[in-house]
C-alpha positions in Angstrom: 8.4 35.8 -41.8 7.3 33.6 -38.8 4.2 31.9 -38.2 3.7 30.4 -34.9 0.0 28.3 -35.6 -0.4 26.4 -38.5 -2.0 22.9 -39.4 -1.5 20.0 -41.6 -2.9 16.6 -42.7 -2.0 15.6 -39.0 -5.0 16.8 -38.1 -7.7 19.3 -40.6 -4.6 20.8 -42.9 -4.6 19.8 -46.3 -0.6 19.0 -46.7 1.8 16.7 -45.6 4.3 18.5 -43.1 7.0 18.4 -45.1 4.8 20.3 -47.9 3.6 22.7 -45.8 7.4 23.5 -44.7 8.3 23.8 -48.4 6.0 26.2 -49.2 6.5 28.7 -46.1 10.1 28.6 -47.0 9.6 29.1 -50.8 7.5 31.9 -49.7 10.3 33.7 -47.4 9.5 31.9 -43.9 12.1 31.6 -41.7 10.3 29.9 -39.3 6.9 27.9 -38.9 5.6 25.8 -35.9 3.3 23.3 -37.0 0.5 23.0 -34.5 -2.2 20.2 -35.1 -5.6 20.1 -32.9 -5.3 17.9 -30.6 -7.3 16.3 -27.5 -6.3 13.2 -25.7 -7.6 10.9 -28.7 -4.5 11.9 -30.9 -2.1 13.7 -29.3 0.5 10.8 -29.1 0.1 10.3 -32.7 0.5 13.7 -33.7 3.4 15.0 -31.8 5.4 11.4 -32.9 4.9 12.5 -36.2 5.6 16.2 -35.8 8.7 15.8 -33.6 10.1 13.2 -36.0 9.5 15.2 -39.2 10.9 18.4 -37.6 14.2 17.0 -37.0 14.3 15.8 -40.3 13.9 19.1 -42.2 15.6 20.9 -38.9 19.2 18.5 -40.3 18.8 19.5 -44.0 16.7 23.1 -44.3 17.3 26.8 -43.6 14.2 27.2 -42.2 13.2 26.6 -38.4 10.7 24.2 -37.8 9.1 24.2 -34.3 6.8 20.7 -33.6 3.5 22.0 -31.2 0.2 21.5 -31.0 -3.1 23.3 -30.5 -5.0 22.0 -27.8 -8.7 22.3 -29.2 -12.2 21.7 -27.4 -10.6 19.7 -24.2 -13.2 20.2 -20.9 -11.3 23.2 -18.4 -10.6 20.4 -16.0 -8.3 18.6 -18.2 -6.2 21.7 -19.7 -2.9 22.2 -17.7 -2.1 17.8 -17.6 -2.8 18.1 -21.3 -0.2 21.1 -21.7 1.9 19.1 -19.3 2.0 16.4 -21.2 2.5 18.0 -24.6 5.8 19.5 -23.2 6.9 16.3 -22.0 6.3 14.4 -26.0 8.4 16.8 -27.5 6.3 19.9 -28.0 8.2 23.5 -28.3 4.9 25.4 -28.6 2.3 24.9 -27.4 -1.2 26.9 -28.8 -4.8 26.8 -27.0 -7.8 27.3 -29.1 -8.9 30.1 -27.6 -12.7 31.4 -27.3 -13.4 32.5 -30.9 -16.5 34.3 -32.0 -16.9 31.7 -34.9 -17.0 28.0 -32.9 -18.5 27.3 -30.0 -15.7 26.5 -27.6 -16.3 26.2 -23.8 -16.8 29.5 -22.2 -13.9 30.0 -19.4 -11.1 28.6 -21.9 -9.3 31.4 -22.3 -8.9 31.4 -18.7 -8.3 27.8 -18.0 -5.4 28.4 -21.3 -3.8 31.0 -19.4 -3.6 29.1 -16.1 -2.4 26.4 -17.5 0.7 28.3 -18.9 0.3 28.0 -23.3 3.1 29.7 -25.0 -0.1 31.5 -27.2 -3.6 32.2 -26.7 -5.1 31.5 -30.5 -8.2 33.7 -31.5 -9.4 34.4 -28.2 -12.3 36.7 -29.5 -14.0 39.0 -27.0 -11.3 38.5 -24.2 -12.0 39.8 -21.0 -9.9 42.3 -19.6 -9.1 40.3 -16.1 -7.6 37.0 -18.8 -5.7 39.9 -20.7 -4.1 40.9 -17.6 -3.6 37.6 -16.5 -2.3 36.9 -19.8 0.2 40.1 -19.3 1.6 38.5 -15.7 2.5 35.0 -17.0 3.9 36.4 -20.3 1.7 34.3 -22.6 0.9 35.7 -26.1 -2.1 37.1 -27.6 -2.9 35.9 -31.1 -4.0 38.5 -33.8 -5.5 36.0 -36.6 -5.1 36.6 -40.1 -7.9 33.6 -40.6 -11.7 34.7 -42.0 -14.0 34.1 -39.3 -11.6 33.8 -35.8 -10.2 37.6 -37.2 -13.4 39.2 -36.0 -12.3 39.3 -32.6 -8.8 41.0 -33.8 -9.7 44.7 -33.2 -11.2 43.9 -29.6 -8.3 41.3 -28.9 -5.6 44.4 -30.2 -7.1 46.9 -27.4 -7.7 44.5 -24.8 -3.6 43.4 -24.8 -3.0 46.8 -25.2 -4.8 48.0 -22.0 -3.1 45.3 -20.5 0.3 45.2 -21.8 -0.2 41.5 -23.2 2.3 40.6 -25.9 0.6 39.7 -29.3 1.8 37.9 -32.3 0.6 37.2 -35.5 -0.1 33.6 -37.2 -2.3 32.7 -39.9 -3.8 29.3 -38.4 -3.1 28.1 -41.7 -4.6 25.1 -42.8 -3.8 24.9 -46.8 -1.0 27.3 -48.6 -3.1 29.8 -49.7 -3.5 30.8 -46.1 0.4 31.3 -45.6 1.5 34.6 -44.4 2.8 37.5 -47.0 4.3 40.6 -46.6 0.8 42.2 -48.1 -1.1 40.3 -45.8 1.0 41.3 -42.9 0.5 45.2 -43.8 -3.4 44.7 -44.6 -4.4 43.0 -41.0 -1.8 45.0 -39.1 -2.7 48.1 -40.8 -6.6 47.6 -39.9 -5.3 48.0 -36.2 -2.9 50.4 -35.9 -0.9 53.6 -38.4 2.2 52.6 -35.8 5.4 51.1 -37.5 6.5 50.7 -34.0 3.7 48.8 -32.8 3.2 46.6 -36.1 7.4 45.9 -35.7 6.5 45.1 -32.1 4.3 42.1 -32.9 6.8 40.7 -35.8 9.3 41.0 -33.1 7.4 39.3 -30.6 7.2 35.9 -33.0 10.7 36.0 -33.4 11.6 36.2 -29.8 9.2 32.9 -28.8 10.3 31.2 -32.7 14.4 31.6 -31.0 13.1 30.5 -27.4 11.0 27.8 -28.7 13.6 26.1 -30.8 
């Protein structure tokens, strides 16, 4: 299993990094990028931290651990010199907080995400079809959420990166380990979206590809 968004006492998670690594590998991960909300308040902090833990468990673990961040409730202006500037501090992927049904996050993010070149566009709730396409052309993933709450945008974000031949993944935006990913969690929020093996292997395919380029 792969999960692409997760968070941890970095910024609103409730474990340590190493923890949180622990656990997805205990649980049959074979690769997790930890992803902390950041802005410019914290961003140096966090991506110290993550970049120097990563290593760390990357010398001595068999599991893949990917430092990122999730750029979270920055004005449009500001969005690509923050994802600049994120590559440059170490991070391998890099998530917006995309225009989810449940916060109220500045309307035109999605957009202002995909200009700005993200690796994936988190719970972007009721995308419009010109970002999906848009999202298509510069190869930047669609998220499909298993998280209460940003999930309600799933079925619409599934046919809109359909219609426009976006890639999706799936993460979990985990914030504690009950939220890690499981094989019966997989099946039940794939499953509500499509009866295609092909489609739901698709996906799980699509993490792995950006988990090996990211690393």
């Amino acid at each position: 299993m792969i999960d692409l968004h997760t968070h941890t006492l970095l910024s609103d998670g409730l474990l340590l990094p190493s923890e949180l690594v622990r656990r997805a590998k205990v649980a049959g991960y074979s690769a997790i990028a930890l992803t902390d909300h950041v802005d410019h308040s914290n961003i140096d902090a966090v991506l110290r931290g993550l970049v120097k833990v990563s290593k760390a468990l990357n010398r001595h673990w068999d599991i893949a651990v990917l430092p990122g961040v999730e750029i979270t409730h920055v004005p449009l202006e500001e969005y690509s010199g923050l994802v600049r500037y994120a590559r440059r501090k170490g991070a391998r992927i890099v998530v917006a907080h995309g225009e989810s049904p449940v916060e109220p996050v500045i309307p035109g993010t999605n957009m202002a995400a995909i200009i700005a070149e993200v690796d994936i566009l988190a719970h972007p709730g009721f995308i419009s079809e010109e970002d999906a396409r848009l999202a298509a052309e510069k190869g930047i993933y669609l998220e499909i959420t298993v998280r209460k709450g940003h999930s309600e945008g799933n079925r619409h974000v599934f046919d809109m990166a359909r219609s426009a031949g976006a890639k999706m993944v799936l993460n979990t935006d985990a914030h504690s380990p009950e939220d890690l990913l499981t094989p019966q969690k997989i099946e039940k929020v794939l499953g509500e979206l499509t009866d295609s093996s092909d489609i739901r292997d698709g996906i799980i395919k699509n993490s792995e590809g950006l988990a090996r380029k990211a690393f």
